[in-house]
C-alpha positions in Angstrom: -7.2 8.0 27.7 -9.2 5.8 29.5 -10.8 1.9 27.7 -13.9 3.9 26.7 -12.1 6.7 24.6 -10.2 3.6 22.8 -13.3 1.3 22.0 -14.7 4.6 20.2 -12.4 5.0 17.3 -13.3 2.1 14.3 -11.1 -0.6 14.2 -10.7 -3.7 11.8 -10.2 -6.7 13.2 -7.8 -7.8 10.8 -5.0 -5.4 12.0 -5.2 -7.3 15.1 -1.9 -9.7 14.7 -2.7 -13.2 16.4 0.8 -13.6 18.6 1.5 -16.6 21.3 3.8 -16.7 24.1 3.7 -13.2 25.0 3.6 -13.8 28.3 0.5 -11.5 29.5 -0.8 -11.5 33.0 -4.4 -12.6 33.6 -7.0 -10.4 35.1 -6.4 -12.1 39.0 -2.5 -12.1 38.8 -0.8 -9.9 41.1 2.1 -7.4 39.8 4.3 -9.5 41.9 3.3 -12.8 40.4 3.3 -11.4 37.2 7.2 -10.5 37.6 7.8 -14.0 39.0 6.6 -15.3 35.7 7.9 -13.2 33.3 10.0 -15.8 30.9 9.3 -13.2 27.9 8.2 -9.7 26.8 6.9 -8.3 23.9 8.3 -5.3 22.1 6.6 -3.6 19.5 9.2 -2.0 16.5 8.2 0.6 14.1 11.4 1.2 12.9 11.3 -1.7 10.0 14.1 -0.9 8.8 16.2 -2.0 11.3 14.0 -5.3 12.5 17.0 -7.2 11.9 19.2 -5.0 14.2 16.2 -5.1 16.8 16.1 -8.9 16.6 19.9 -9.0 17.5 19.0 -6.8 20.7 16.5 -9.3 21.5 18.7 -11.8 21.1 21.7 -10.7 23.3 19.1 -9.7 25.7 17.9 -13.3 26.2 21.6 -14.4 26.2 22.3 -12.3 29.2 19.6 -12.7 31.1 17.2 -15.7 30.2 14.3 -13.8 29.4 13.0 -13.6 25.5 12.1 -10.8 23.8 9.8 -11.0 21.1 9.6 -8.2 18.7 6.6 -7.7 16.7 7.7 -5.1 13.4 5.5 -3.0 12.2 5.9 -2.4 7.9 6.0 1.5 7.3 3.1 3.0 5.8 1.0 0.4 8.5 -0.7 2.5 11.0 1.0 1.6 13.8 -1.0 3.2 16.4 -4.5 1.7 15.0 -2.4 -1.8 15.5 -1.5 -1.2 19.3 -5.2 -0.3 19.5 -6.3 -3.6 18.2 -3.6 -5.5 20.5 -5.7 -3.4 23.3 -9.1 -4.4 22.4 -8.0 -7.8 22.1 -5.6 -8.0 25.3 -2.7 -8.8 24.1 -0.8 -5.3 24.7 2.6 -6.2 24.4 4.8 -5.2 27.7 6.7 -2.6 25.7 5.2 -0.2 22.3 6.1 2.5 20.2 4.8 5.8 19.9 5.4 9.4 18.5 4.7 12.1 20.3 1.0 12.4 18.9 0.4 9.1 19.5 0.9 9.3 23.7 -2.7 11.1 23.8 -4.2 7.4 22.8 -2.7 6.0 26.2 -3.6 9.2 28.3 -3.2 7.6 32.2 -2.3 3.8 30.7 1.2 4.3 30.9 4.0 3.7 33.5 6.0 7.2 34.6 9.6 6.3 33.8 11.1 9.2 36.1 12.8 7.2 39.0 14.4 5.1 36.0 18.4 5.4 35.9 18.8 6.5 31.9 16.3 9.7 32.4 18.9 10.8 34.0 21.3 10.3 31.7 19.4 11.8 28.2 17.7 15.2 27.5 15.5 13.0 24.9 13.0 11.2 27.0 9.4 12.0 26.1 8.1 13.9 28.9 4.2 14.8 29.7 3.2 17.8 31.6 0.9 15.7 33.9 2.0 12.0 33.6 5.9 12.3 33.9 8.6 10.7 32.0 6.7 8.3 29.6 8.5 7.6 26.8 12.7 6.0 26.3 14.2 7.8 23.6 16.5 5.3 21.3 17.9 6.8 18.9 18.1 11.0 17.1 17.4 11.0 14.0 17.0 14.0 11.7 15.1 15.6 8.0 17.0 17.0 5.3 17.6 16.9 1.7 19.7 13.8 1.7 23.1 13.6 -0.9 25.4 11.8 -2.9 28.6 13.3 -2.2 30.2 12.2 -5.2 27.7 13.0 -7.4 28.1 16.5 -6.5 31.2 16.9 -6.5 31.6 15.6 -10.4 29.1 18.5 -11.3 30.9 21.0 -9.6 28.6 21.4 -6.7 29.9 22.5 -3.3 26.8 21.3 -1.1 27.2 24.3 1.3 26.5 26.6 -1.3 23.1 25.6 -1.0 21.4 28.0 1.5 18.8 29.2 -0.1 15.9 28.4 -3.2 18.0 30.0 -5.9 20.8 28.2 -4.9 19.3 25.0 -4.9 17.7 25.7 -8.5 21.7 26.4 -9.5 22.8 23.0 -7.7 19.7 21.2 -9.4 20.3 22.7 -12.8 24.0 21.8 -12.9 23.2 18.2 -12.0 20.1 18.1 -14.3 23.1 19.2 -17.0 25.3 16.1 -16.6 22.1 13.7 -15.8 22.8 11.5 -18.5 26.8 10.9 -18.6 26.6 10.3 -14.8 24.1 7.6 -15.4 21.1 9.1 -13.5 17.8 8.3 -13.7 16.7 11.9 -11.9 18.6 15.0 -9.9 16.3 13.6 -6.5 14.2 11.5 -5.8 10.8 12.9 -4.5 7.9 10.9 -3.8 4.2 11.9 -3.2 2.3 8.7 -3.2 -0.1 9.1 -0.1 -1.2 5.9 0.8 2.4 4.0 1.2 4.5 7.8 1.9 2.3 9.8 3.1 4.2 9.7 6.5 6.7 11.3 4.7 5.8 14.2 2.6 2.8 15.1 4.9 4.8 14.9 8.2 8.6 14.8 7.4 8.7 17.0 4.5 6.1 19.1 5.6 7.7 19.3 8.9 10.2 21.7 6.8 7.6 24.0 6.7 7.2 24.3 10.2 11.0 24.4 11.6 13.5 25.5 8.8 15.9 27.8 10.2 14.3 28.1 13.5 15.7 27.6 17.1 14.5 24.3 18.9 12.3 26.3 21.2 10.3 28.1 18.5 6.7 27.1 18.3 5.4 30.0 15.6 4.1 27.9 12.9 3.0 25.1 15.1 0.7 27.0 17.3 -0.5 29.2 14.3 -1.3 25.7 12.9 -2.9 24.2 16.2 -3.9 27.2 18.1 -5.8 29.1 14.8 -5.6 26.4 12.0 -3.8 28.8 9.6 -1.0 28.7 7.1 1.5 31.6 6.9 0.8 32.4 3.1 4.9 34.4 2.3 6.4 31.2 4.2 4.8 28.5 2.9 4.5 30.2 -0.7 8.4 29.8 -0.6 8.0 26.2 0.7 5.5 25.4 -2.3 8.1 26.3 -4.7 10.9 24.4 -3.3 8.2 21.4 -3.5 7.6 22.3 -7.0 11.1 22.0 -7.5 11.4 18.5 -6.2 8.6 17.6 -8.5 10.1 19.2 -11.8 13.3 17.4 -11.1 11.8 14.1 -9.7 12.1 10.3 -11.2 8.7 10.9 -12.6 8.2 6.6 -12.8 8.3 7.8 -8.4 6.9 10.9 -8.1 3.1 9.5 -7.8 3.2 5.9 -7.8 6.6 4.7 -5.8 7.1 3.0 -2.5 9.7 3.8 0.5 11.4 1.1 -1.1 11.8 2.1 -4.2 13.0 5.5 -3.2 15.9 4.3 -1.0 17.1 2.0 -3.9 17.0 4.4 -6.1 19.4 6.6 -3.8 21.6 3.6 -3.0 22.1 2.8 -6.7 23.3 6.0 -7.2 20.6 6.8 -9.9 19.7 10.2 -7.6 21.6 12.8 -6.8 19.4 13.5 -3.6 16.7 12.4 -1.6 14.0 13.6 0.6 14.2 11.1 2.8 16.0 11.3 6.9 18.7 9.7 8.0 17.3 6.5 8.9 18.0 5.4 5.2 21.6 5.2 6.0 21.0 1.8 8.5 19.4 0.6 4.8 22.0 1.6 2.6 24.8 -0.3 4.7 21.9 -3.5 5.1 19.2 -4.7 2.8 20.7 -2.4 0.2 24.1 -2.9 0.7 25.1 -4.9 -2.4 23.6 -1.8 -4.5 25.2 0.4 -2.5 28.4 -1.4 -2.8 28.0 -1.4 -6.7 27.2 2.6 -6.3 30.8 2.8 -4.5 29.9 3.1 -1.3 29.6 6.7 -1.7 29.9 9.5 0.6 26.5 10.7 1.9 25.5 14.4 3.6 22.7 16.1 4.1 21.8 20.1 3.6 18.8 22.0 4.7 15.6 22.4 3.0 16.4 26.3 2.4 13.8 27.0 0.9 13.9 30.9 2.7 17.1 32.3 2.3 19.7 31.9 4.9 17.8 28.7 6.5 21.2 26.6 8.2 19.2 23.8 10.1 18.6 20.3 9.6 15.8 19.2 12.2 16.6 16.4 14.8 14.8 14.5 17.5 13.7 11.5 18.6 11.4 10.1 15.9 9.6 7.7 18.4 9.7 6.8 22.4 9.5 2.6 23.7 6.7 3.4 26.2 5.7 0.1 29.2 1.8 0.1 29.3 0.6 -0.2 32.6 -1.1 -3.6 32.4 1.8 -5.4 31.0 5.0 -7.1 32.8 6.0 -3.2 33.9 9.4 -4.5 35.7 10.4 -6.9 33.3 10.3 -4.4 30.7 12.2 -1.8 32.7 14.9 -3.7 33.3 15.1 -4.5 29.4 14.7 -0.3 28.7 17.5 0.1 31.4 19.9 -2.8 29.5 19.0 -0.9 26.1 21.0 2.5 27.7 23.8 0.3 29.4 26.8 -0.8 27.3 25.5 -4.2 25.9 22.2 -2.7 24.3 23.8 0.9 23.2 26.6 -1.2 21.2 24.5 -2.9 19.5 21.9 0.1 19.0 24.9 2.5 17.6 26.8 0.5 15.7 24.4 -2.0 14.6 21.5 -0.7 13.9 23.4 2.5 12.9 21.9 4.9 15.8 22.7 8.0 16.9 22.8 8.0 21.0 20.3 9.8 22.8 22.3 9.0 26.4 25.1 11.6 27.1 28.0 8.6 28.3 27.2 6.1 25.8 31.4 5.7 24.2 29.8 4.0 20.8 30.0 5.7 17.8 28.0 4.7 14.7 29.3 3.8 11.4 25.8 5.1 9.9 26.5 7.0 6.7 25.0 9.3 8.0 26.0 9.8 11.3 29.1 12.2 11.4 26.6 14.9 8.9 24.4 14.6 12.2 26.9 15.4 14.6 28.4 18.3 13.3 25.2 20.1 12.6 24.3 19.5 16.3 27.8 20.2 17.5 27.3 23.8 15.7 24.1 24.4 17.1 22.1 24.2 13.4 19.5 22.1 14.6 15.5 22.6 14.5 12.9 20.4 16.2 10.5 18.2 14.8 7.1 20.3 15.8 5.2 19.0 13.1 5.2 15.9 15.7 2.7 18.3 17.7 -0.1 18.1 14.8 -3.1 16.0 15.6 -2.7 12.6 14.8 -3.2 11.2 11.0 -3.2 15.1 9.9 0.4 14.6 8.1 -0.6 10.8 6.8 -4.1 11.1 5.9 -4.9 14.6 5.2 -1.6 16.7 4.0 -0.5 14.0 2.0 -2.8 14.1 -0.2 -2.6 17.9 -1.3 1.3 17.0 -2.0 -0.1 14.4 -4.6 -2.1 16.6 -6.6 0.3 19.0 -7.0 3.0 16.6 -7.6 0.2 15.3 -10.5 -0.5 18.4 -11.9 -4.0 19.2 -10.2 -2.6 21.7 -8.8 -0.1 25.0 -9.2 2.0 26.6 -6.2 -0.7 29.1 -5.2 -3.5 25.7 -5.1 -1.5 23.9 -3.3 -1.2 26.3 -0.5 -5.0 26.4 -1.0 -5.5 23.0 -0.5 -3.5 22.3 2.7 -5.1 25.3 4.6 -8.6 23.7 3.2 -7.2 20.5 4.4 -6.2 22.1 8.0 -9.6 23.9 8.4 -11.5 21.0 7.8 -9.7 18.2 10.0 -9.2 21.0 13.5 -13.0 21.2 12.5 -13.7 17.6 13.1 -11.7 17.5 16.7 
């Protein structure tokens, strides 16, 4: 996208984040020069909750080379890409950002092709474009599911691979739901359908269920009937609708409409839920900013089953949630050697068991002590594994438009058969804007 396709969307200036030092190159300096200078970079995180992970990588970076990192963290719910745009408009791009895969159309022939760099050959997870190359470095796989307390289950007689299917998971919620009160819980899960500060995860995460439960990686069905017709499959997501319904019935209801991210992870870590709809990025929270309520909790054992809400769904869904991309304006070798350090030994230990990360590089010998990490592995070691298609929807459709059909139903505005309504209106309406 060229300068002219940015300056037209409507941006506040106050997203734009005032930041010194970061080392940008003025109009008249060569890329040589440029390179020659290059005392520090600028890395943009949007992963917060691991900023303090990320700040150690910065850190052992500059130890081992001389050259600074400064990260600039992104708080979830903050639109990260609207933020980037401001940094653009301002020139200050920092020398290396984040995207998701809808976010890569904003910077369509502004990014450098990472293809002759040494870790695309080593990981299947590099964000890759049809007619720009390899443009994204994949750090971590993460994956959605419905998140557990081990223990929890196991004191209400609940064998979590029972659960492969809706009437199964109404049995599993109904026998935790029986025992609520002498296990101390405050709900069976905790579910939260506040738009403006989660609507990244109900309308894309959650509703990323819709899309790829139980199918293989390469299946596109519901994607393309979503981008190619703007439709809903009424029989599938009918069945989805009631397993949301399900989450909402058994919800902390103090959460259900009104919570934060925070909130909802605390809640988990205290042991006050049984599960959570959140991914497995909670489980680098649960062992650091909530690790004394974890702690208190027992340090419990954590899994993570599918959202069945069909029958005989098996798969969790995994990918890289977001790519570190080098603009083409910034210090472009300075940030390639830092990408390259990230996949050699110094930055993957600290990635993995730091920051809890799953490696995306095929020889990387680190291991992470995330909770959640060995759940991951064996449901890609057995092949049970969809993709995260719901990445493919246009940008904000998830955050700012699904979202907010999930809150009225979760406040009562609407019933299973309205809520199915209300997303296809939802859908109609934005493909019609495009």
């Amino acid at each position: 996208m060229k300068k002219r396709k940015i300056l037209s969307f409507v941006m506040t200036f106050f997203l734009i984040i005032c930041i010194s030092g970061c080392g940008q190159k003025s109009s008249g300096d060569s890329p040589e020069a440029a390179v020659a200078k290059a005392e520090s970079i600028t890395l943009v995180n949007i992963k917060s909750e691991v900023n303090a992970q990320i700040q150690t990588l910065a850190s052992q970076y500059e130890k081992e080379t001389g050259i600074k990192v400064s990260v600039i963290n992104v708080d979830p719910g903050v639109d990260s890409q609207a933020t980037l745009k401001g940094y653009y408009l301002s020139d200050q791009m920092p020398d290396i950002i984040a995207c998701e895969a809808s976010g890569f159309s904003n910077w369509e022939g502004l990014l450098v092709d990472l293809s002759d760099q040494n870790w695309a050959t080593r990981t299947d997870a590099a964000y890759v474009d049809a007619t720009y190359g390899t443009l994204g470095f994949p750090f971590t796989t993460e994956a959605i599911g419905l998140a557990y307390n081990a223990d929890i289950l196991e004191k209400c007689g609940v064998d979590p691979k029972s659960i492969t299917g809706p009437a199964a998971m109404k049995s599993a919620f109904e026998a935790i739901d029986a025992k609520k009160s002498s296990l101390g819980l405050t709900a069976v899960v905790g579910y939260c359908a506040e738009p403006e500060n989660l609507g990244w995860s109900s309308g894309n995460h959650i509703f990323g269920a819709y899309i790829d439960s139980g199918l293989s990686r390469s299946d596109t069905t519901y994607i393309d009937m979503l981008n190619n017709q703007n439709k809903i499959d009424d029989a599938r997501f009918s069945d989805y609708a009631n397993m949301i319904g399900l989450f909402i019935q058994y919800s902390d209801p103090k959460l259900l409409v009104a919570g934060v991210y925070n909130d909802q992870v605390m809640g988990f870590a205290s042991g006050k839920y049984a599960f959570v709809t959140q991914g497995s990025w909670i489980g680098a929270t649960l062992v650091g900013d909530d690790a004394s309520a974890y702690a208190s909790a027992g340090n419990f054992k954590v899994g993570m089953v599918p959202y069945a809400f069909q029958d005989g769904q098996d798969t969790i869904l995994t990918s890289a949630p977001s790519w570190w991309a080098i603009p083409k304006e910034g210090q472009v070798d300075a940030a390639k050697d830092f990408l390259q350090w990230c996949s050699e030994d110094s930055g993957q230990k600290i990635l993995v068991e730091e920051a809890g990360f799953i490696s995306p590089f095929k020889d990387c010998k680190y291991v992470a002590s995330d909770p959640f990490a060995s759940t991951i592995s064996k449901y890609i070691a057995a092949g049970k594994t969809s993709s995260w298609h719901w990445m493919d929807m246009p940008e904000n459709l998830g955050q700012k438009g699904f979202a907010f059909a999930f809150q009225k139903f979760a406040k009562g505005e609407l019933d299973a058969a309205g809520f199915l309504k209300e997303i296809q209106k939802i859908a109609t309406d934005w493909y019609a804007k495009l």
